[in-house]
N, C-alpha and C positions, 0 to 999 in steps of 0.2 A: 174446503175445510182448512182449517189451521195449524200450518205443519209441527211437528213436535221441537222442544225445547224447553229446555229444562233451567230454571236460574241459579243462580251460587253465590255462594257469596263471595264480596269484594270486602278480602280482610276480614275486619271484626263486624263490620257491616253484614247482614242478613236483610234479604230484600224483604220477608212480609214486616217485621219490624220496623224497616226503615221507612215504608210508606203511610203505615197505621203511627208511625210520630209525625211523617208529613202531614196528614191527614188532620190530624191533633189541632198543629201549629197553624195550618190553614183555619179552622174552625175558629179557633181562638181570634183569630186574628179579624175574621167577618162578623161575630161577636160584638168584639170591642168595638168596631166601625158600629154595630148598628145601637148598640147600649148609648153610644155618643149623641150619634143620630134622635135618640128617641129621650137623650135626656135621663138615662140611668145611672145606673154605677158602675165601670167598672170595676172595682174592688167587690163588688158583690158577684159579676159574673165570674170573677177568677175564682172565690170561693164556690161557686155555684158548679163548677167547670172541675174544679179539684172532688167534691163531693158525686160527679156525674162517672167522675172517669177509674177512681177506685169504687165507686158501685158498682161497674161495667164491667172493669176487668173481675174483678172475687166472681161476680154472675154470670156472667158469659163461661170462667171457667169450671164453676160447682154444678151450673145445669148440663156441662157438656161430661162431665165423669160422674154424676149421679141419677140422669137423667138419657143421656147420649148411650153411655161406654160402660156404664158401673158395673158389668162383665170384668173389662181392665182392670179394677182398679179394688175391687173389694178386697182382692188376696196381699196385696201392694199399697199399702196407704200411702206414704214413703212418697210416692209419685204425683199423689194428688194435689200439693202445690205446684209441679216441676211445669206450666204452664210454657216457659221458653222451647220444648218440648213439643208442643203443639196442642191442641185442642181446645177451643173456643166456640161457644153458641151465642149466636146473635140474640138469643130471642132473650138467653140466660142475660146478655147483658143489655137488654135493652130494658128486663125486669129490675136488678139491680142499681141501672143508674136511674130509672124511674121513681124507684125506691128514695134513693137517699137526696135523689134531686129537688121529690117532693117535699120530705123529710124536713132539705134543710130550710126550705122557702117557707114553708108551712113553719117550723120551729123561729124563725127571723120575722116573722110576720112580715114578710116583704110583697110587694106587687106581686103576686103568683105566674098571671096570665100576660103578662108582658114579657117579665121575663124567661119562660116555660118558652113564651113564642120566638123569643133571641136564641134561644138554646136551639128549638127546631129547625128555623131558617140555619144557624151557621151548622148542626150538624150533618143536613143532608150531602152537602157538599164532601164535607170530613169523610163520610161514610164511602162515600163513591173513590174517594183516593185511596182511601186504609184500601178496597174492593182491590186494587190493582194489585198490592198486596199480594190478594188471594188467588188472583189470576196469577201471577206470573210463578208461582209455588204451584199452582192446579192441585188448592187441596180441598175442593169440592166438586168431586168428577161425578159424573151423572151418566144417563146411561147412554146406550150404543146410539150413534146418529152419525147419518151422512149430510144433516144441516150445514149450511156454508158456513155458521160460528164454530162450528162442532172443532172440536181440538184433539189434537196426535197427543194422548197421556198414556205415564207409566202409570199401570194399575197391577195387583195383585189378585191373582183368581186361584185356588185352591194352593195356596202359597207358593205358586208361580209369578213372577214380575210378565206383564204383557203390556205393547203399547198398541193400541186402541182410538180408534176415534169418537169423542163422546161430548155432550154437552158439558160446558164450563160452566157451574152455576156461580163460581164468582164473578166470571165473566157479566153474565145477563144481570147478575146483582148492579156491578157496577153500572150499565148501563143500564135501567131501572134507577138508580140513585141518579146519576148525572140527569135523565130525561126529566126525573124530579125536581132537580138544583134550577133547570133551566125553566120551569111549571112556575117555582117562588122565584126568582127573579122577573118574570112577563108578570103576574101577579102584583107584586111591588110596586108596580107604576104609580099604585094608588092607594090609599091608607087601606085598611081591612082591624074588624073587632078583633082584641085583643082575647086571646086563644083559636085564630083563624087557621095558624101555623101550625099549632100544635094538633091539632083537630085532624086538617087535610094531612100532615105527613104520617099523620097513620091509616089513614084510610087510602090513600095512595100508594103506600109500600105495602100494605098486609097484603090486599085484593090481588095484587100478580105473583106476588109472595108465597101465599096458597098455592097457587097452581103452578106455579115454578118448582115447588117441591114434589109436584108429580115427576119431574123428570130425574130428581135423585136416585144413582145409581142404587139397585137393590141386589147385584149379581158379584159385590165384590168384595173384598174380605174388610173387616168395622164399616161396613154399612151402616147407617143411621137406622136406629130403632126406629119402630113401627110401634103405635098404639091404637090397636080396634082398625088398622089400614092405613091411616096418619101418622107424618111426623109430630112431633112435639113441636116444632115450628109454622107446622097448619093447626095445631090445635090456638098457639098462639097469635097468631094471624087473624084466627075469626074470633078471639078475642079483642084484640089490637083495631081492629075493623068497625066490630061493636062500638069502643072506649071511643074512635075519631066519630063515627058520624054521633055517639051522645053529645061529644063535647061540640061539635057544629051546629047543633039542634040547639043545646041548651047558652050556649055564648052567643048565636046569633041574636036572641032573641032579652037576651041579660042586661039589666038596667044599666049598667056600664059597658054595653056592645059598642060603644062611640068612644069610648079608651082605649084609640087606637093605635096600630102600631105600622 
């Protein structure tokens, strides 16, 4: 297993921040390459990229204190912007920037599914860096394991600090995201209908996604709420799951399936 270590920060520099902007700048940047490539805009994906990424962050933070922690946070409103602070749900912003990404494409009347599929391809990648982020902070510790990933982390257990060997589900995130980045790139070789990208990278991240959340620590103090046995992150998984194989079904087979990308 992976011995314990904890990061800090350097300066004003805070490591998950610094690698969720790497992350960012990377994405943007395999974007713009493929928007070229494909004969788009980019001044559309910058806008499209600016609307993904304050839908993300607002969502990822309101699902995580209203939906996560609202325990924390109901006596304390006060807190509920303080986001640098910590607390963020994938799922809260993956809602969010779906929201307003749709939103704006759909309001511009622009290519939807072309550009939805530029968004897809350069985010997975983005996702897997910001992921490192989360590893190197270990702030999504999972339960007790002798697995050879398993990680030496500080946990809290009836408000005592313990270090523990336990699954990193940032860890497994990011690789889960990278095993994906490298899935669309071997893919790529060759054109694919426009919403191919967007289709598979939901249906490729929910599916281990779900069951990755079986392994979320349930023994330690703000443990991630449980509903009916599920996280709110497997409840949106098998949504998310649903949404890629409709859109694979129905884009494979869509008069414009040969507007490719």
């Amino acid at each position: 297993m992976l011995p314990y270590w904890q990061a800090t920060r350097l300066g004003p520099i805070e490591p998950w921040g610094f690698f969720v902007a790497l992350g960012v700048v990377v994405g943007i940047l395999i974007g713009q390459r493929r928007t070229r490539r494909l004969g788009l805009s980019n001044e559309v994906l910058g806008n499209l990229t600016a609307w993904i990424l304050a839908g993300g962050f607002v969502g990822a933070r309101l699902f995580h204190v209203f939906v996560y922690h609202w325990a924390d946070y109901r006596d304390n409103w006060a807190e509920i912007p303080a986001m640098w602070k910590g607390g963020m749900s994938s799922y809260g912003g993956f809602f969010g920037a779906a929201v307003c990404g749709v939103t704006y494409l759909v309001k511009k009347r622009f290519d939807f599914w072309r550009y939805a599929d530029v968004a897809s391809f350069a985010f997975i990648p983005a996702w897997s860096i910001g992921r490192i982020g989360c590893f190197i902070i270990h702030d999504h510790p999972g339960s007790l394991s002798d697995f050879p990933l398993a990680v030496m982390m500080a946990v809290r257990i009836d408000g005592e600090p313990v270090i523990q060997p336990r699954h990193d589900l940032g860890l497994y995130d990011g690789i889960l995201t990278l095993f994906m980045t490298l899935v669309f790139l071997w893919t790529d070789r060759r054109q694919r209908f426009a919403g191919f990208y967007l289709g598979w990278m939901c249906v490729l991240y929910a599916i281990p996604r779900f069951f990755l959340d079986y392994l979320r620590a349930v023994d330690i103090e703000h443990a991630d709420t449980r509903y009916w046995g599920l996280t709110p992150a497997q409840y949106g998984s098998i949504i998310l799951a649903l949404l890629g194989g409709l859109i694979l079904w129905k884009r494979s087979s869509a008069p414009d399936a040969h507007s490719s990308v």
